[in-house]
N, C-alpha and C positions, 0 to 999 in steps of 0.2 A: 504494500500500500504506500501511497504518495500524495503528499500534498501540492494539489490541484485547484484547489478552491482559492477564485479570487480575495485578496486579504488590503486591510488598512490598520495603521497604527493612530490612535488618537492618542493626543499629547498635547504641552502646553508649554508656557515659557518658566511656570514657576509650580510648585503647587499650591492648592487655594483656590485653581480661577475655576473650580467647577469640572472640570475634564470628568470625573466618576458618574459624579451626576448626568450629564452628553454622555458616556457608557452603558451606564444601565437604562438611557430614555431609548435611546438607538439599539441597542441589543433588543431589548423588548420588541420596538417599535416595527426592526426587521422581521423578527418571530411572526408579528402580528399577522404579517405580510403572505405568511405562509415559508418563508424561509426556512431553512435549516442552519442555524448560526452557530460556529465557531468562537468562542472566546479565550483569548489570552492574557497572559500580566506581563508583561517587560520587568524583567526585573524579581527579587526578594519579599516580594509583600505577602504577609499571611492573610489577611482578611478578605480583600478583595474580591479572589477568586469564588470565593462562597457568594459575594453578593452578584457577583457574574452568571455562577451556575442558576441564582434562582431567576435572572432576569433573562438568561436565553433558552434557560431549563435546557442544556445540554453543558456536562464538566465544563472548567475554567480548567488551563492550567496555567502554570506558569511559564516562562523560557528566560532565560537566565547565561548571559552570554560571556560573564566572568565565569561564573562556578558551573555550568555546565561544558561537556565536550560533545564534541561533533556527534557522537553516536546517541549521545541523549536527547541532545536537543534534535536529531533526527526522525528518534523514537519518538517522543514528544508532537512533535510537526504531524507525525502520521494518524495522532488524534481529531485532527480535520477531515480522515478520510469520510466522504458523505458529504461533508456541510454544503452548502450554496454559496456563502462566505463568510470569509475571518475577520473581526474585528479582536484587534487589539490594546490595550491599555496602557500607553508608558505609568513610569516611576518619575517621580519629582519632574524638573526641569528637563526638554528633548536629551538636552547633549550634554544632564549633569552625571557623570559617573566617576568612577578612582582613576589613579595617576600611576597603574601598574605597569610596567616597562615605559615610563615615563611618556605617556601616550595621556592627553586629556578625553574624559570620554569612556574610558572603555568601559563596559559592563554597563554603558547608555542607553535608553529609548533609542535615541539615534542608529545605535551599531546596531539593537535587534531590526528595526527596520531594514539596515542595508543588509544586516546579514539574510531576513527573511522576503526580502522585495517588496516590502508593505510603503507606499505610499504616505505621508505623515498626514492628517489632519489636525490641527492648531488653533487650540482654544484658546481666545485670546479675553480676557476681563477689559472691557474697553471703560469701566469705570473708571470718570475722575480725567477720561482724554476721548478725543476722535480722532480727526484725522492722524494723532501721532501716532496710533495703534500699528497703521502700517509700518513705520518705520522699524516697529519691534517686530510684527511678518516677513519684512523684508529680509531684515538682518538674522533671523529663522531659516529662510527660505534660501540663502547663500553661503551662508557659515559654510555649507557642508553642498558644493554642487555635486555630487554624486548623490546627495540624496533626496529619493523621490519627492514630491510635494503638490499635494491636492491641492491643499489650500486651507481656508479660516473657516472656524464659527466665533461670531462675536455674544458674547455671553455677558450681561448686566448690561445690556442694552437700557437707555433711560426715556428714549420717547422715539417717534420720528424724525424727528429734528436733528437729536443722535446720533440714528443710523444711517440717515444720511450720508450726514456728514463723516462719520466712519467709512463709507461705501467711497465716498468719492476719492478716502487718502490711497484705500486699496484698487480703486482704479487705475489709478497713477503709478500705485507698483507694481501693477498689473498680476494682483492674488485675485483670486477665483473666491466669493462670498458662499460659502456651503450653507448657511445660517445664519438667523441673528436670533437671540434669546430675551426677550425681556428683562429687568429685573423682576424677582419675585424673590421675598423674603420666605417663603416655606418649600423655597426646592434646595433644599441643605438635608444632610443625614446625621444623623446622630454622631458623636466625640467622645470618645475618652481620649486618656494618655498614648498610647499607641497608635490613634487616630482615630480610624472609624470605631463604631460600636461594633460586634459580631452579627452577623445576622443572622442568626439563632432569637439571637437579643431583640433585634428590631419590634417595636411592636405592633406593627401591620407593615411589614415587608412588601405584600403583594400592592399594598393599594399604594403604596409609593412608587412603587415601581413602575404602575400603569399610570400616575399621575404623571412620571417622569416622558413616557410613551408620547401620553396624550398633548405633553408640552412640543417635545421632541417633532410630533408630525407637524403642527401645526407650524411651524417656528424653522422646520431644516428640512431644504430640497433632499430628500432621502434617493430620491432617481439619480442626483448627483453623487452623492455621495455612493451608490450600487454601484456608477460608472466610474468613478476615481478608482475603485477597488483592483490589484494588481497581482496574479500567481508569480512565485517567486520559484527558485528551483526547488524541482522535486529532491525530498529527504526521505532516507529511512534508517534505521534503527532500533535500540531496543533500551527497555525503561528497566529500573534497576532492581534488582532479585530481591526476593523475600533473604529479611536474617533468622527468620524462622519459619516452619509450617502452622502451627498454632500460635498465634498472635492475642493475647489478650491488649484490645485500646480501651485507654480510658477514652472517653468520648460524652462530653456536657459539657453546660459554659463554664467552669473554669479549666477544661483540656479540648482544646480544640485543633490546635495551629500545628496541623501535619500536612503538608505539602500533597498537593496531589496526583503528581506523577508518581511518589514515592507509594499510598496505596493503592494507584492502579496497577501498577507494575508487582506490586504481592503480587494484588487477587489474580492476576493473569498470569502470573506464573506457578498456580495453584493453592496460595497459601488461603488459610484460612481467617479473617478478621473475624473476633468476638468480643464485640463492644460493650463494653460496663460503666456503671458510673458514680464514680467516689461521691459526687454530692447526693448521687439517693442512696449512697449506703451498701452499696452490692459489691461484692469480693469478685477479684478479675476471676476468669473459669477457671478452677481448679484441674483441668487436663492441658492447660496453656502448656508448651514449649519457653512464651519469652511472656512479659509482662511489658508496653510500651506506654509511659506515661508523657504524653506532648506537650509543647506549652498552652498558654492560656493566660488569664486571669487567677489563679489562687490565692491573691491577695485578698480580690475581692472578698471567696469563701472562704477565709481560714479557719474563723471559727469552725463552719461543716464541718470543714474536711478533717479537723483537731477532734470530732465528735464522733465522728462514721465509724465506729467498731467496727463494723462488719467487714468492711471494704479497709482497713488498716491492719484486723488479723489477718485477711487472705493473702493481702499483700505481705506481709512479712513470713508468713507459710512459704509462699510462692518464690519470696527470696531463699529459703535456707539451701535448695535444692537446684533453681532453674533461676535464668537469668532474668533482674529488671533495669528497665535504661528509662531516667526523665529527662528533656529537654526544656531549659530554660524553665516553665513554671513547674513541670514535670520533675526538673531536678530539684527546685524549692521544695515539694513534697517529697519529696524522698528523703530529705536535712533532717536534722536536729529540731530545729525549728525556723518559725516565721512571725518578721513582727510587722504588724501591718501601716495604716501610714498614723493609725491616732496612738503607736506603741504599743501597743498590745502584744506580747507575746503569746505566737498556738503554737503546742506539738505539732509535730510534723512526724514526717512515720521512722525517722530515727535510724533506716536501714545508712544513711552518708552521716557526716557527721556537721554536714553546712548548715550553717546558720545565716539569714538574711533577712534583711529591713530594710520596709518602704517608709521607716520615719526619717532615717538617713538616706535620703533621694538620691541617687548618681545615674546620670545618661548613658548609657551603651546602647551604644549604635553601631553597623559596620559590616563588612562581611569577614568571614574566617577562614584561615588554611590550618589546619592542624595535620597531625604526625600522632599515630594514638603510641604511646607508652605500654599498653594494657592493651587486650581485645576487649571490643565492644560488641553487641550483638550485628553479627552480618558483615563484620573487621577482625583483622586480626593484627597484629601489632607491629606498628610500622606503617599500616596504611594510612594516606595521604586522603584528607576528607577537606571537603570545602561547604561551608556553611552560613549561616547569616544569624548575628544576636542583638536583638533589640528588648531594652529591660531598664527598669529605674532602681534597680533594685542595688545592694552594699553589701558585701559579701561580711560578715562580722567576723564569720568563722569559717575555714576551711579544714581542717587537721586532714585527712583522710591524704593519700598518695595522689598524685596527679594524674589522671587520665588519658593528657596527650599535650604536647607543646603547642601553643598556639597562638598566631599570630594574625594581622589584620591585613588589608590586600596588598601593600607594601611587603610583606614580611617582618612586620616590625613585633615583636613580644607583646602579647597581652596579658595581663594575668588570671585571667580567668580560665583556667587549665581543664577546668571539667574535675571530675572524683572519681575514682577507683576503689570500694573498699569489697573482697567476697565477690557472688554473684552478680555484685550492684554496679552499675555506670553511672552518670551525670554530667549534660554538658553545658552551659550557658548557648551554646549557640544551637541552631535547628541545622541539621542536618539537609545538603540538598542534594549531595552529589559526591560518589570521588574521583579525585583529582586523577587523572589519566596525563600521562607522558605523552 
């Protein structure tokens, strides 16, 4: 199988102007259409792709053009096979990524574009300017002549008078107007700290999503935007092996953020996923092979999940004999404990011996190469992993051995090494991919 299906990448100059929102109105909107729609994420994001899957109701995945390699993102690509076309999602700013072999850009919206042939569409917030919009289009639109470009949607449009005059700078630069969007103060999604809320979370997902539809038709030449759409070369591939056959996932809103190439690629190569969930209380299945705790929110439920007997004996049964691995919130439940952000000290299930709090706040952000020290589940030691960790969290305590060396997309040292104690793993960052020579 090959991806065949015409594809576009939507992006922006910054984030903030709206781009998610133009994603999920136009994902839906094409659906509506009778399409078969394809969605991607450029880039490391864990949330997104979930609000993708519910707006084109066919998987999101990611593509990831730092931490994945050619035969991934091949595999990956071959998840279009069927659609009618691909829309795609940049990360922050077109042509914002790391400075790895001294190249600006890389692991960019920009490069997944030229690497997958997707056209750019460029959301532009023309609040607070007109005609100068263009000149931020323009300078979009040539930064990078080798790459494709459809053209604009003008998003917090404030009258006629406005758009106009917006229309007329982009004449001159001769950008192609796909859109122009109203302001309207209720096409926003919900916030936390990590950005969007989950949408799990949302609490009427669907009707925002058709709200966003209904903006979306009204507001953006959709005929235009089918025709801008571009097939790029054919890929093919394969997505990466289960590290076990029986798989116990936690899975609710405080363990969510499991990438999902990484469980398509189990289940299609036989494994079994058996989902459980620490905040009702349920012990992962007792015939599991591996125990896989994701990140999420845990701060949010500490108290729960410091209460859930049920689901903290099976867990530490499960440890004495068979392997468990958390990621980022995943590994916070598996510490010592967790303090949350008003101090509160909860147990945690004590199998690591980390301790961490959100009342001492600290940023991490970044992507990760590590080198594992220890085997992890689906590694063995010495393999070369690449990953992404994003977290506010302060490490109080780490005692336990180090998991793997690891460093940020420079190779520079971080300290957040991940834990090794027994059957038990833990890593701050989410695993996406490994690193291939």
């Amino acid at each position: 199988m090959t991806q065949t299906a015409p594809g576009l990448l939507i992006s922006a100059p910054s984030s903030g102007t709206g781009k998610t929102t133009v994603m999920l109105g136009l994902l839906r909107a094409l659906a509506d259409e009778g399409l078969t729609v394809q969605p991607f994420k450029s880039g490391p994001d864990y949330i997104d792709p979930a609000f993708h899957h519910a707006a084109a109701r066919r998987e999101a995945f990611n593509i990831d053009t730092w931490a994945m390699h050619e035969g991934l993102i091949g595999g990956i690509s071959e998840r279009a096979d069927g659609a009618d076309i691909i829309v795609a999602e940049g990360s922050m700013g077109l042509f914002d990524g790391v400075a790895t072999r001294g190249e600006s850009g890389f692991g960019s919206s920009a490069e997944t574009a030229l690497h997958m042939g997707w056209p750019v569409v460029l959301v532009i917030d023309v609040g607070g300017q007109a005609q100068s919009a263009a000149a931020t289009a323009l300078g979009f639109k040539t930064y990078n002549p080798d790459l494709p470009f459809a053209g604009v949607i003008l998003n917090r449009c404030a009258s006629p008078r406005h758009e106009r005059l917006a229309r007329l700078g982009m004449d001159k630069a001769g950008i192609d107007v796909l859109g122009v969007l109203p302001r309207r103060g209720d096409l926003t999604l919900p916030e936390r700290h990590l950005g969007l809320i989950q949408a799990v979370e949302h609490p009427d997902l669907e009707t925002a999503i058709s709200g966003y539809a209904s903006f979306l038709r009204e507001n953006v030449d959709l005929a235009a935007i089918k025709a801008a759409a571009r097939s790029g070369p054919a890929r093919t591939g394969t997505l990466p092996p289960p590290p076990a056959q029986r798989i116990a996932l936690a899975r609710d809103a405080a363990f969510s953020f499991t990438y999902p190439h990484l469980l398509t690629g189990w289940r299609e190569a036989g494994a079994e996923i058996l989902p459980f969930s620490p905040l009702a209380d349920e012990a992962p299945d007792p015939t599991a092979d591996l125990v896989w705790l994701p990140g999420g929110y845990p701060e949010l439920h500490a108290g729960r999940l410091a209460a859930a007997e049920t689901y903290l004996a099976g867990l530490r049964k499960h440890a004495e004999t068979r392997p468990v691995h958390g990621e980022c919130g995943g590994y916070m439940a598996l510490g010592q404990a967790l303090i949350d952000k008003d101090g509160s000290r909860h147990q945690m299930a004590g199998l690591l011996g980390l301790v961490t709090s959100y009342d001492k706040r600290k940023f991490h952000l970044g992507y990760r190469q590590a080198t594992l020290n220890a085997p992890m589940p689906g590694f063995g030691a010495g393999a070369r992993l690449r990953g992404h960790e994003f977290h506010y969290s302060t490490i109080l305590d780490e005692p336990d051995a180090p998991l793997a060396q690891v460093g940020d997309a420079d190779g520079n040292p971080v300290p957040e090494t991940g834990s090794v104690r027994g059957n038990v793993t833990g890593t701050f960052f989410h695993l996406i991919a490994e690193a291939i020579a």
